[in-house]
C-alpha positions as a Python dict, from the first residue, in 0.01 Angstrom:
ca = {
    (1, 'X'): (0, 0, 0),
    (2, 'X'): (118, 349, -103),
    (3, 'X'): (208, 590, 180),
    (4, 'X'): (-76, 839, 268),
    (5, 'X'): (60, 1233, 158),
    (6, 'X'): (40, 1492, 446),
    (7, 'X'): (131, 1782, 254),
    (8, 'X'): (-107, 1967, 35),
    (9, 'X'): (79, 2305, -108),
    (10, 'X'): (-91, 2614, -247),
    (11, 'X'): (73, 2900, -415),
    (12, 'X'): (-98, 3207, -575),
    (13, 'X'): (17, 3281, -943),
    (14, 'X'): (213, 3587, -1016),
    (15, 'X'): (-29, 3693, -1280),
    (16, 'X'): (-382, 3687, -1071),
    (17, 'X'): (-416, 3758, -720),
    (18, 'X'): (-730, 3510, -764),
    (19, 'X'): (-533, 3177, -935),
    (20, 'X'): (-300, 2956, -828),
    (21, 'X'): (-133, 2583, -828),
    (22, 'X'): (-241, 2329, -602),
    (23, 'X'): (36, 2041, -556),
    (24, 'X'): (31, 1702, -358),
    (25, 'X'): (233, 1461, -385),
    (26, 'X'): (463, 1608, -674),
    (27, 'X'): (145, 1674, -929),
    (28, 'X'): (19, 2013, -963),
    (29, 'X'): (-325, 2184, -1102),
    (30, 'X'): (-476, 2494, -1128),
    (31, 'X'): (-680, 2660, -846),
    (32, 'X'): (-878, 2926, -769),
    (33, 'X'): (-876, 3143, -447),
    (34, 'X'): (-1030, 3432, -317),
    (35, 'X'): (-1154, 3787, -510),
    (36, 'X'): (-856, 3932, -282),
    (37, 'X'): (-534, 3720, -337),
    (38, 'X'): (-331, 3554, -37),
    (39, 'X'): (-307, 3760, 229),
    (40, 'X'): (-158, 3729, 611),
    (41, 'X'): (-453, 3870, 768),
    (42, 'X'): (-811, 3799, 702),
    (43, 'X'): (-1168, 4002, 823),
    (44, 'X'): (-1527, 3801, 747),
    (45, 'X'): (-1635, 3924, 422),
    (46, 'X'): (-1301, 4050, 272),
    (47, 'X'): (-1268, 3797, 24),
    (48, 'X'): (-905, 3735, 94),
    (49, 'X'): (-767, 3315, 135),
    (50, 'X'): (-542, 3326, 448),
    (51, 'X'): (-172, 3250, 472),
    (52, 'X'): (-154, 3007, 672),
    (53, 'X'): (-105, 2610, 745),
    (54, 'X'): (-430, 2485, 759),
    (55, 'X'): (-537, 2116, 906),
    (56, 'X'): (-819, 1942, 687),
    (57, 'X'): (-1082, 1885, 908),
    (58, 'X'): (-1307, 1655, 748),
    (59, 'X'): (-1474, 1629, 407),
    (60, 'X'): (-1851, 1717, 349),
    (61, 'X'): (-2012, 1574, -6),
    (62, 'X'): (-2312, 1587, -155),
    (63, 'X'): (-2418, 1226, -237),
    (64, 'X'): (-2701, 1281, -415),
    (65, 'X'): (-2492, 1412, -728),
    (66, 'X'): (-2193, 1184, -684),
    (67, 'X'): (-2067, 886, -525),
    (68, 'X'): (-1875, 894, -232),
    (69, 'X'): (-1533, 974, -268),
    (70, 'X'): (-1270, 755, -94),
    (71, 'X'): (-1072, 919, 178),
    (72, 'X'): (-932, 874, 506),
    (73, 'X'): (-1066, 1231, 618),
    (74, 'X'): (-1358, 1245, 866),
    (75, 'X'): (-1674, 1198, 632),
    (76, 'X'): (-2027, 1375, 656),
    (77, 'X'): (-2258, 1340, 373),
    (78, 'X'): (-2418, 1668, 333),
    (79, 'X'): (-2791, 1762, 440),
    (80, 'X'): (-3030, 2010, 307),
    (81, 'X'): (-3050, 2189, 635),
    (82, 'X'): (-2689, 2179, 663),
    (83, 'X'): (-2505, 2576, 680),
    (84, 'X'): (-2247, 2702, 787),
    (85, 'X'): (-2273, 3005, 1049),
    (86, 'X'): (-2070, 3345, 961),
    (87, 'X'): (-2328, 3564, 1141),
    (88, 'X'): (-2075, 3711, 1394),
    (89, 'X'): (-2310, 3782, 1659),
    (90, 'X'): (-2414, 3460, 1658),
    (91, 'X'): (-2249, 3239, 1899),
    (92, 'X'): (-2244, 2955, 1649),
    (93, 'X'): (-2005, 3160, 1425),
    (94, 'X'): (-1812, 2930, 1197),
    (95, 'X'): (-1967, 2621, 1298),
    (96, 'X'): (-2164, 2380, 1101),
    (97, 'X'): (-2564, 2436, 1207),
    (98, 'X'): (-2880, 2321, 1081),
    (99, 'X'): (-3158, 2562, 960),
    (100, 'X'): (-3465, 2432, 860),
    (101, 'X'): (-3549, 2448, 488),
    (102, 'X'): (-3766, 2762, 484),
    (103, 'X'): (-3494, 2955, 707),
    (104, 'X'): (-3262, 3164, 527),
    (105, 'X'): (-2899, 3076, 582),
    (106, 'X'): (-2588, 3252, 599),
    (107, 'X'): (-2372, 2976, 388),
    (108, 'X'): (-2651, 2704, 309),
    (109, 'X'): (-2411, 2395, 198),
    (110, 'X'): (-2641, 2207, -16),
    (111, 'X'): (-2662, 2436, -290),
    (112, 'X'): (-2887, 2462, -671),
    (113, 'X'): (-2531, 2502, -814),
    (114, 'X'): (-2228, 2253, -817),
    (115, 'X'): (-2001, 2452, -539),
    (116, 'X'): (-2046, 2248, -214),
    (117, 'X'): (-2081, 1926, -425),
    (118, 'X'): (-1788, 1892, -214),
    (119, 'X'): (-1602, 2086, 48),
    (120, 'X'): (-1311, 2020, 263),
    (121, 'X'): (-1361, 2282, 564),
    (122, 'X'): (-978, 2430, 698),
    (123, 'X'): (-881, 2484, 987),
    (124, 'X'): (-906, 2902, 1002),
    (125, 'X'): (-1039, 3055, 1307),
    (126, 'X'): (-1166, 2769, 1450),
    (127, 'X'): (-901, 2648, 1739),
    (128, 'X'): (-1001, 2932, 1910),
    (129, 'X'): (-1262, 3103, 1697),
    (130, 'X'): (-1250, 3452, 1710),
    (131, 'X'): (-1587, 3611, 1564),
    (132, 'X'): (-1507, 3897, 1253),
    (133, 'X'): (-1164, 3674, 1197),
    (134, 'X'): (-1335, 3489, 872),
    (135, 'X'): (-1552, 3162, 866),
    (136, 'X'): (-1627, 2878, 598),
    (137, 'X'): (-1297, 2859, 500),
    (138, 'X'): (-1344, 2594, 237),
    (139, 'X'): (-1150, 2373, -37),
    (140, 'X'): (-1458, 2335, -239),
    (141, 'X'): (-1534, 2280, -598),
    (142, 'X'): (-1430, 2581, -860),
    (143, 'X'): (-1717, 2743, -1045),
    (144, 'X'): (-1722, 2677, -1465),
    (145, 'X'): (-1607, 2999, -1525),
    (146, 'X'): (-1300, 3007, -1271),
    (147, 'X'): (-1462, 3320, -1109),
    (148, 'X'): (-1264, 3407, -794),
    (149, 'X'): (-1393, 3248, -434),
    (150, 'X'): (-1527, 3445, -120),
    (151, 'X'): (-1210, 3317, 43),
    (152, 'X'): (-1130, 2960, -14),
    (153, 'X'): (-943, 2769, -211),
    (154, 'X'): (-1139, 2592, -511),
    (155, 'X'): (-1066, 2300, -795),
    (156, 'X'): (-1268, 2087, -999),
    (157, 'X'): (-1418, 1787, -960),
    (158, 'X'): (-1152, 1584, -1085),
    (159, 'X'): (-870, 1682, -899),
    (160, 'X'): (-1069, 1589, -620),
    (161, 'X'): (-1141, 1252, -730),
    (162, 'X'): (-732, 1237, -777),
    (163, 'X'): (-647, 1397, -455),
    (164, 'X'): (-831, 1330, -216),
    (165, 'X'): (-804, 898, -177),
    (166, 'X'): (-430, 994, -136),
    (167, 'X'): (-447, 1182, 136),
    (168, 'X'): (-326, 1065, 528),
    (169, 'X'): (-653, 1162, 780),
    (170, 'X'): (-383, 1438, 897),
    (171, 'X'): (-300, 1618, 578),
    (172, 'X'): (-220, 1989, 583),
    (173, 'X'): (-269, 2262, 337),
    (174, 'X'): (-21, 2496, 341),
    (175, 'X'): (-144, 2831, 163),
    (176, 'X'): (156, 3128, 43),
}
């Protein structure tokens, strides 16, 4: 059995603040990231991707659209009342909630497009969470048109059908 990869790197092209290269494992592909660039510091709403060596903390899929994808991560197949809280005077800030169906949400996860078909939430702001520091950090699937992200980092489909059955349950992603 091949060894499990720890490492996931992601560096921001020269040429767009909002692309980049994802690599694991010594194979690279393209990426998006947020409207902002790469940036040290990070507010909710600011549209930058943090700096930062980030834990994976699980992987969230929609199996209604796909099957599962194999992986070692911590799995949760996603719900329809599933969201994700960046309301920062809510005490539940960047946590997964449930909101019943007719209840808006701040970052509803099972979406009418393709985005959350799967998501990998980081670890940003979450060990301890500090409310206005950013939530719903995600690596999620890209949009069709590459448009930027609110913040996360974003590929398509396919790379995470490649990546993500190599990765160990403790694999980083290290974002500069």
């Amino acid at each position: 059995m091949k060894r499990k990869i720890d490492l996931i790197r992601v560096q921001a092209s020269p040429l767009s603040r909002s692309r980049g290269r994802l690599t694991v494992g010594g194979v690279s592909y393209p990426c998006v990231l947020g409207r902002s660039g790469v940036a040290a510091t990070k507010r909710e709403g600011d549209g930058v991707t943090p700096r930062a060596a980030l834990p994976l903390r699980g992987l969230f899929q929609r199996l209604d659209r796909a099957p599962r994808i194999p992986s070692q991560l911590p799995f949760r197949a996603i719900r329809p009342q599933d969201a994700w809280c960046d309301d920062v005077c809510d005490r539940r800030y960047n946590t997964l909630i449930q909101r019943p169906l007719d209840q808006n949400a701040e970052e509803r996860l099972a979406r009418g497009d393709r985005l959350y078909d799967v998501i990998v939430p980081l670890g940003w702001n979450d060990a301890p969470i500090v409310k206005g520091r950013g939530s719903a950090i995600f690596w999620h699937v890209s949009r069709e048109n590459n448009a930027p992200t609110a913040g996360c980092v974003a590929v398509t489909p396919a790379v995470f059908r490649k990546v993500l059955p190599r990765l160990s349950r403790h694999a980083v992603m290290i974002i500069d």
